[in-house]
C-alpha positions as CSV (number, residue, x, y, z in Angstrom):
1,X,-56.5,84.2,32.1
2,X,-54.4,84.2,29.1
3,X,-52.8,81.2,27.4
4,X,-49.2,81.7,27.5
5,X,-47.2,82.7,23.9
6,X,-46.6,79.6,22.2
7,X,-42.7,81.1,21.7
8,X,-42.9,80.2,25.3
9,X,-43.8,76.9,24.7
10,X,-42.3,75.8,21.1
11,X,-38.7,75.7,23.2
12,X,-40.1,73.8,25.9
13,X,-41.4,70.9,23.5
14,X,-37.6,70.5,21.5
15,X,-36.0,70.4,24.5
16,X,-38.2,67.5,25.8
17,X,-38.1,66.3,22.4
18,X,-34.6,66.0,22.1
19,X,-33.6,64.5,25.9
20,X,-36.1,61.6,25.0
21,X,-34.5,60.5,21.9
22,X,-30.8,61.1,23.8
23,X,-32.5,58.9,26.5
24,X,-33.9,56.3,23.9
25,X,-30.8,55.8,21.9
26,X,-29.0,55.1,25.7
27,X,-31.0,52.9,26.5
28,X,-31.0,51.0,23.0
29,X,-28.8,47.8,23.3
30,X,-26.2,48.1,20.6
31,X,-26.2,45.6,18.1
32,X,-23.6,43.9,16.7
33,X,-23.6,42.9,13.2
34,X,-24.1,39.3,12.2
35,X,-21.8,37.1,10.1
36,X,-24.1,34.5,9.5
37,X,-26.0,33.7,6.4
38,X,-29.5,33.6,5.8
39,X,-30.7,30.4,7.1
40,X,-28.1,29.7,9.3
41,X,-29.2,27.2,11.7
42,X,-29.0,29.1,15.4
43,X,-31.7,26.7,17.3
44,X,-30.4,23.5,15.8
45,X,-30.9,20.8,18.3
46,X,-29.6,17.3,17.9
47,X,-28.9,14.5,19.6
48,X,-26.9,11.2,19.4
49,X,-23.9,9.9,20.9
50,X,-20.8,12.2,21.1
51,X,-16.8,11.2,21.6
52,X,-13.9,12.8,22.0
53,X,-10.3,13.3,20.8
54,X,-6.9,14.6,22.1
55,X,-3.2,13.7,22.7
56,X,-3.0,12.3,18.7
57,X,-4.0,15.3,17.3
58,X,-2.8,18.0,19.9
59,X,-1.4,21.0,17.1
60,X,-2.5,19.4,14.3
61,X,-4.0,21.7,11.7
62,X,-8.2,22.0,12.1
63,X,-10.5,21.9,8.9
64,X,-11.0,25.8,10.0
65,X,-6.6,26.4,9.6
66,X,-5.9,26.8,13.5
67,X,-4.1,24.2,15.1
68,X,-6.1,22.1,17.5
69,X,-5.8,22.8,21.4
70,X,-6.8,20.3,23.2
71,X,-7.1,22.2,26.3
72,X,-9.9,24.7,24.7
73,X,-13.4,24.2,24.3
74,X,-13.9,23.2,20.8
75,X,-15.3,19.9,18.7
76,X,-15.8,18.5,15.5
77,X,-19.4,18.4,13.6
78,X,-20.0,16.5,10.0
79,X,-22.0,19.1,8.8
80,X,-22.4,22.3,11.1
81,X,-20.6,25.4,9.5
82,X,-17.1,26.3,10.9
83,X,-17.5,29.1,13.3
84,X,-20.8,27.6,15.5
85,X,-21.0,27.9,18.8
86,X,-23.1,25.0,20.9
87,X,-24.4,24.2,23.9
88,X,-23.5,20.7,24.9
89,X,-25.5,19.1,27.3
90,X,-24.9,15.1,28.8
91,X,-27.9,13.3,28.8
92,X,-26.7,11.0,31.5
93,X,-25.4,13.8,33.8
94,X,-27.0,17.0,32.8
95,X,-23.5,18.5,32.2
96,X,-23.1,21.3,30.1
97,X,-20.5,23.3,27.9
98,X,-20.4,25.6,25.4
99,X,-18.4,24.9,22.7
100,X,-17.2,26.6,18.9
101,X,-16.7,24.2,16.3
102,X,-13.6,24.6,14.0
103,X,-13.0,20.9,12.9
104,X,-14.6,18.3,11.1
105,X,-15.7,14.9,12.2
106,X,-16.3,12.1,13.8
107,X,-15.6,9.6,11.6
108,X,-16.7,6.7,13.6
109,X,-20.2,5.2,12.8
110,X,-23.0,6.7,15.0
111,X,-21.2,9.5,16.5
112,X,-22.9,13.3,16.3
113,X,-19.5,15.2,18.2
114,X,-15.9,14.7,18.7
115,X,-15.1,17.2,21.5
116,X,-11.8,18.2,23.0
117,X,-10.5,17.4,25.9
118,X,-11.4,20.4,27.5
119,X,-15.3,19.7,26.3
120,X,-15.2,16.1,27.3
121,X,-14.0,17.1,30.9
122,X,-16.8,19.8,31.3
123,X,-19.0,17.0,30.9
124,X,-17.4,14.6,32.6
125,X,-16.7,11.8,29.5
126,X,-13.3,11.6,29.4
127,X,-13.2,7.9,31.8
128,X,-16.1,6.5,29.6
129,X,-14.8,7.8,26.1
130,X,-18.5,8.5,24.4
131,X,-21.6,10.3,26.1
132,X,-25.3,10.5,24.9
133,X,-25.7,14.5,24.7
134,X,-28.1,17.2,22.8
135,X,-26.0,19.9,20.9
136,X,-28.0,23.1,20.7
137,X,-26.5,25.8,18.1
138,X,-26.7,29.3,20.2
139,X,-24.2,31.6,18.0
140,X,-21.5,32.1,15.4
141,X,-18.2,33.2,15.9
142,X,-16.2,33.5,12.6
143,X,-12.7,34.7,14.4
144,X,-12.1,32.8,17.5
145,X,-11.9,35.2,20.7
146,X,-11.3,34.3,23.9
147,X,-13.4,30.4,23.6
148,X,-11.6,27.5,22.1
């Protein structure tokens, strides 16, 4: 038996060639491209005591420019750049939120977080006032969209 003419069989191999890398680029998850400078600290943990703030500085300008909302889920952080996106989780409840900061603070002695209202409802704070909680840094988000 004769092998068959490799004009035959040259076709055959760019057609499979060409449905696998349509088929691999499908199935590749499309990245989108990240604002963040080198460094930046996504896996942050910390912990310490967090508080939070509302009616006093409802639509007051944020260190970011936007007016503070209460009712969304953002917070205040000393040092974290403008833009992160936490988890927040209550040590003493197991509670969590996830929040963007866009402000800076607290400014009370021993405090890690001033969240909103919004954040300190999620984790059930509000009554008490302050909360032991770990902040975890999962993301950036330079233009707010559809969070806080």
């Amino acid at each position: 038996m004769r092998p068959p003419p490799l004009t035959r069989i040259a076709p055959a191999i760019v057609v499979i060639g060409v449905v696998g890398v349509l088929l691999a680029q499908g199935c590749a998850t499309s990245s989108r491209p990240i604002n963040r400078f080198p460094g930046y600290p996504v896996g942050m943990v910390e912990r310490g005591e967090a508080s939070w703030y509302g009616p006093g500085f409802h639509g007051n300008k944020t260190a970011n420019g936007e007016r503070y909302d209460m009712h969304k889920l953002t917070a205040a952080h000393r040092t974290l750049p403008l833009g992160s996106v936490a988890v927040v989780r209550s040590l003493t409840s197991g509670r969590q939120v996830t929040i963007r900061v866009n402000d800076r603070g607290p400014f009370a002695k021993g405090r890690i977080l001033d969240l909103s209202l919004a954040g300190a409802q999620a984790l059930d704070m509000v009554t008490n006032g302050t909360d032991r909680v770990e902040l975890r840094v999962i993301d950036y988000v330079a233009q707010p969209e559809g969070m806080g």
